[in-house]
N, C-alpha and C positions, 0 to 999 in steps of 0.2 A: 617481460614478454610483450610482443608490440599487438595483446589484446584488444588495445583502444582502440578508437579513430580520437584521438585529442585534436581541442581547439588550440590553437597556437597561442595563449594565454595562459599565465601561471596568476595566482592570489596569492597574497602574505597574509592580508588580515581582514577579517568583517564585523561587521556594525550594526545591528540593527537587519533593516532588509537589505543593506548593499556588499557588496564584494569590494577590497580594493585590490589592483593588480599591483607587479614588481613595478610598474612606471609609475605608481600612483593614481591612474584613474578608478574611478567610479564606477561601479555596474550596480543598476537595481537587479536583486534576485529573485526572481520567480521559475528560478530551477530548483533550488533549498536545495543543492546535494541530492535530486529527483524524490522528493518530499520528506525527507529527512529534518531538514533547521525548522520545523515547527514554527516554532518559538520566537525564531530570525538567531542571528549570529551573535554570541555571544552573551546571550541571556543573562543577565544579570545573578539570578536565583538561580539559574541552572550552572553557571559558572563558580558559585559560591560554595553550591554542595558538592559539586565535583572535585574542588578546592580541597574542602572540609574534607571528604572520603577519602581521596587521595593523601593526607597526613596521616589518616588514623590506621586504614587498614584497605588493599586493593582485593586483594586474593588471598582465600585459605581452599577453596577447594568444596565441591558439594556432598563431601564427606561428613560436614558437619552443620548444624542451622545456620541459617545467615537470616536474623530478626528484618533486615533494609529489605531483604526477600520475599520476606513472609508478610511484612505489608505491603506493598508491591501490590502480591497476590493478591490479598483482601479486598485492596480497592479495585482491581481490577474485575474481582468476583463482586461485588456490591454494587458495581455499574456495568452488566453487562447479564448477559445470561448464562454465565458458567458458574462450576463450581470447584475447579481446582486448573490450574495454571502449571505448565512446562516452559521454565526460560532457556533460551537460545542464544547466539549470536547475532543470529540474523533472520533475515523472511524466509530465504529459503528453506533453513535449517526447521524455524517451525513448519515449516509446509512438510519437511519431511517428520518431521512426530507427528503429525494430521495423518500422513497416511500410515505410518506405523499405527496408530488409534483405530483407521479402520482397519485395518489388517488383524490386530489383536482383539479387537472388542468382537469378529464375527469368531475368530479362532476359542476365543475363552468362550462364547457360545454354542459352541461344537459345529460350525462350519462356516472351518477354514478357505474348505472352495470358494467362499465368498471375498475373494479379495480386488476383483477389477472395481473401479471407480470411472465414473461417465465427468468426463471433461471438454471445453468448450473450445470452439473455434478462436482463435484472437486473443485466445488466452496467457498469459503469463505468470509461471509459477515458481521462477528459479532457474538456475545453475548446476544444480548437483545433477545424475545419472536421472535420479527418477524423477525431478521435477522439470526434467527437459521433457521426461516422456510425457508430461502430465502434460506439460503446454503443449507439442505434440507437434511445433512448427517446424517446417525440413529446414531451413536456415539457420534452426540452432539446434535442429539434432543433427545436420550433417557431419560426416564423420567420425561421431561419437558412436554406432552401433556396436555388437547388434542394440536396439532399445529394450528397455527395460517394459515388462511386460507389465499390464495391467491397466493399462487406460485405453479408454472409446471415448471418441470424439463426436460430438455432433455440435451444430451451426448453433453461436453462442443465442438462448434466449427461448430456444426452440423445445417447447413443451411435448406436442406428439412425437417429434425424432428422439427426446429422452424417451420417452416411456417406453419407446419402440428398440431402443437399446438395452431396457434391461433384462437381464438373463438370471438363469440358476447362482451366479456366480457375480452379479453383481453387490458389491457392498454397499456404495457412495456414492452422492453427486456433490462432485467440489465445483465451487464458481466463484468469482470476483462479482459482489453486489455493482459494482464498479469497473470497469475493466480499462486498467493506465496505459499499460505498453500497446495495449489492442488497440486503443484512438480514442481512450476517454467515454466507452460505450456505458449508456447507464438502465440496469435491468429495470424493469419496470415491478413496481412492488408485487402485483398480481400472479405476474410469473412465476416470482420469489413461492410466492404463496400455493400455488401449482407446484414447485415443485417440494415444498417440502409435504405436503400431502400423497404428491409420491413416495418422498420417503419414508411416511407413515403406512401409506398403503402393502408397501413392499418392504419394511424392516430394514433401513437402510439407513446410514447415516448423511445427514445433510454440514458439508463442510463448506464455511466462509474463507474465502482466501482474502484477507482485509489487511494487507502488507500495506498497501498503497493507499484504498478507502479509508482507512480506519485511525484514529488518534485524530477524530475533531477535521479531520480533512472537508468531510461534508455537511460541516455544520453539526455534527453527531458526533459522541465519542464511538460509534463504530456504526460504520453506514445502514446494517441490516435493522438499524433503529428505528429510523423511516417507515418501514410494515411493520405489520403485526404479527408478523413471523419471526421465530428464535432457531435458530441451528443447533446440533448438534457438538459441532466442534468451529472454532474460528482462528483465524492465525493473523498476528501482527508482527509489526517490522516498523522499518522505517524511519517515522517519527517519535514512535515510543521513547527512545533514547533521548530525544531532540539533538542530534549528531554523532551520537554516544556509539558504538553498537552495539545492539539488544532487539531480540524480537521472544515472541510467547506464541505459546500454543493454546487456549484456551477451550476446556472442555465441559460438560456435564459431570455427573459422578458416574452416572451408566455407560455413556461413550468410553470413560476412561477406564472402566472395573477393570482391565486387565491390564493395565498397564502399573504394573507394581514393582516392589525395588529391583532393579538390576535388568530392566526390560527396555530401557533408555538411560540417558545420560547425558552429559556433557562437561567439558574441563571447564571451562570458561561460562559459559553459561549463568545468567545470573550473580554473576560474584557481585560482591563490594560495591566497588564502584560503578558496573554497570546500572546494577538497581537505584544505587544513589540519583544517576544521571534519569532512569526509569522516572520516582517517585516525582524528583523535582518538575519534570514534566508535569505530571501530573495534577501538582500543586499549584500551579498556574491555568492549567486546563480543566479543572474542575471545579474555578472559583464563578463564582454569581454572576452570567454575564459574557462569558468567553464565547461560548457557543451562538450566544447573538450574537456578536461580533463578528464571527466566521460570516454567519449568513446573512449581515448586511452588507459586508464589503463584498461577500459572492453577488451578490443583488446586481451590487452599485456595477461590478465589473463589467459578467455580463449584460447587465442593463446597456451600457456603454459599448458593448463589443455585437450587438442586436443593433444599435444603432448605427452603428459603422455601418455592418452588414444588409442594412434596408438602404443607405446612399449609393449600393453597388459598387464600393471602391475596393480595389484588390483583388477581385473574386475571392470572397468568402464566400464557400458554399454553406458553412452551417459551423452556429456553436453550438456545442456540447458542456455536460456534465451538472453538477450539481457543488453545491459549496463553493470552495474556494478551491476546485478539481475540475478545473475548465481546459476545452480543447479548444482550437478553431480549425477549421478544417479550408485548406487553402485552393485553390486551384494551382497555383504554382507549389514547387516541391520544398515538403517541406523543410528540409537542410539549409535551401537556400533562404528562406526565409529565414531560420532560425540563424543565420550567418548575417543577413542584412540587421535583424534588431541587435544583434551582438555588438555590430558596427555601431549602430543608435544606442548602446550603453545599456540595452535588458538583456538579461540571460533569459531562456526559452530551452523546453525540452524539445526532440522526436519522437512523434511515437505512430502506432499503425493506421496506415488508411489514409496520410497524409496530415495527417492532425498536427501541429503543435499545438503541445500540452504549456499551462501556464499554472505553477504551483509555488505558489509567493509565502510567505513567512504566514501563521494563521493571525498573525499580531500587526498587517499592515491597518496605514491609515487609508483615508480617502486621496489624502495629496497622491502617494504612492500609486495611488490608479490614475490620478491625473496624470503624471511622468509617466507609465506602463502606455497608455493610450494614446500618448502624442507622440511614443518612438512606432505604438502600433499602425497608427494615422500613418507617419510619416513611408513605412516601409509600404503600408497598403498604396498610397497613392504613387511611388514608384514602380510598384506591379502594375499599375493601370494602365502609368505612360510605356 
């Protein structure tokens, strides 16, 4: 179905942080698949165990244990603030057992009425019925109604217009510590911190939607690390897999009490091989040292994309973001921009507010920003002329 807008470019194969196309050229990537390739393409270890799982066993079905699973789980419970884990396919699909979680956990509590969730401006949650409604934008609920009931909106970040939305019937506040499709917007920890004391205040669950933030994006294995604040429930995607597809739901034991056998599911979810491609991630991302890495190369980036942007070349009106989850925010549009570096040999996202987003492998070098910033120089200073 002609869903896309595709670039007029196909890949055969990648390497590291580059793309090669059918003609044989080169592209550095700082699209990873819209944060997806972690790791960069082709990862050695993660290609190994995919390898490996792939001979022994793909699919049996969540009928029965799957051990690659169940540690998955573990580690994902031992570095983060959960206590029990829901695998998916995807971000979306966890976003939607996030709100399943809030929907059951106020129902097992004896009130159900409690099921609207307060969601933000610029937000993005997914694809399916109810996480178009969550995100709440007419450009991608258009023609999909009527919408799926249950979400309030107010201006992402915005403390007293939360408060001032919650009702009898409120459950949840879901947010992006991080917000990607929105323009790379980043909450400020304080906020974070306001609002989960509303949700203390009001018996309410606080949900991370950490599709895009989360898996080491920002320096952290899941952005809400940064404060000293813990959610309730959180949900990943993206990079988990490191190209795989897999995303989780990750919960409390009290957010999840009601969610017991036969209350969710999934065919595909977690099997075999996805977990395989899960763990091996992980086995790279939580060795001694990764997580510096992330936040010197974010340093060095925007250190260098701050510099551009004090010469006044291109109009840049501002970077954004945190880690290696950087925006630049253009005066000219940004398509066209992200058409011109294409030319210059970088892949580049779009995303809200005019941003291109730049989301590079977590495993680049320095050279790698060297080459990222001479195609970005190069593009800026023909905006200029």
């Amino acid at each position: 179905m002609p869903t896309y807008g595709r670039a007029d470019v196909s890949f055969e194969r990648g390497e590291g942080a580059y793309l090669f196309d059918t003609d044989g050229r080169r592209y550095l990537d700082f699209t990873t698949g819209i944060a997806v390739v972690c790791l960069g393409h082709c990862h050695p270890h993660l290609v190994e165990e995919i390898r490996r799982q792939a001979g022994e066993l793909m699919h049996c079905s969540n009928l029965f244990r799957i051990p690659g699973q169940e540690r998955l789980a573990q580690r994902l419970v031992d570095n983060s603030f959960a206590d029990t884990v829901f695998f998916s396919n995807s971000g979306a699909e966890a976003n939607e057992c996030a709100i399943k979680i809030v929907r059951k956990f106020h129902s097992h509590n004896g009130r159900p009425e409690r099921f609207r969730i307060i969601t933000y401006s610029d937000a993005f949650h997914g694809r399916t019925l109810a996480t178009i409604a969550a995100t709440g934008q007419e450009k991608i609920l258009a023609g999909f109604g009527p919408k799926v009931d249950g979400f309030d909106h107010v201006r992402f970040g915005d403390v007293e217009a939360t408060a001032k939305a919650i009702t009898e019937e409120t459950g949840a506040i879901m947010i992006e510590p991080v917000q990607g499709e929105g323009g790379i917007n980043v909450l400020p920890d304080g906020v974070l911190k306001q609002l989960r004391e509303l949700c203390d205040q009001h018996g309410l669950l606080l949900v991370l939607d950490e599709v895009q933030s989360g898996m080491g994006r920002t320096g952290k294995l899941l952005a809400y690390q940064w404060s000293d604040v813990e959610p309730d429930v959180a949900t990943l995607g993206k990079g988990i897999g490191g190209g795989f597809p897999l995303g989780a739901c990750l919960a409390t034991a009290k957010a999840a009490a009601g969610m017991t056998a036969g209350t969710h599911g999934s065919t595909y979810g977690g099997n075999p091989l996805a977990v395989a491609a899960g763990n091996a991630v992980l086995d790279v991302m939580l060795k001694e040292g990764f997580m510096e890495h992330v936040l010197a190369m974010g340093e060095k980036l925007t250190g260098r994309l701050q510099a551009l942007k004090r010469r006044n070349i291109g109009g840049i009106e501002e970077i954004r973001g945190k880690g290696l989850f950087i925006g630049i925010k253009f005066h000219a549009t940004n398509a066209d921009v992200v058409a011109k570096l294409r030319a210059e040999g970088l892949l580049t996202v779009p995303a809200g507010q005019n941003v291109v987003r730049l989301l590079p492998p977590l495993t680049i070098e320095e050279s790698h920003i060297d080459e990222a910033m001479a195609a970005i120089e190069k593009v800026a200073e023909g905006l200029s002329g």
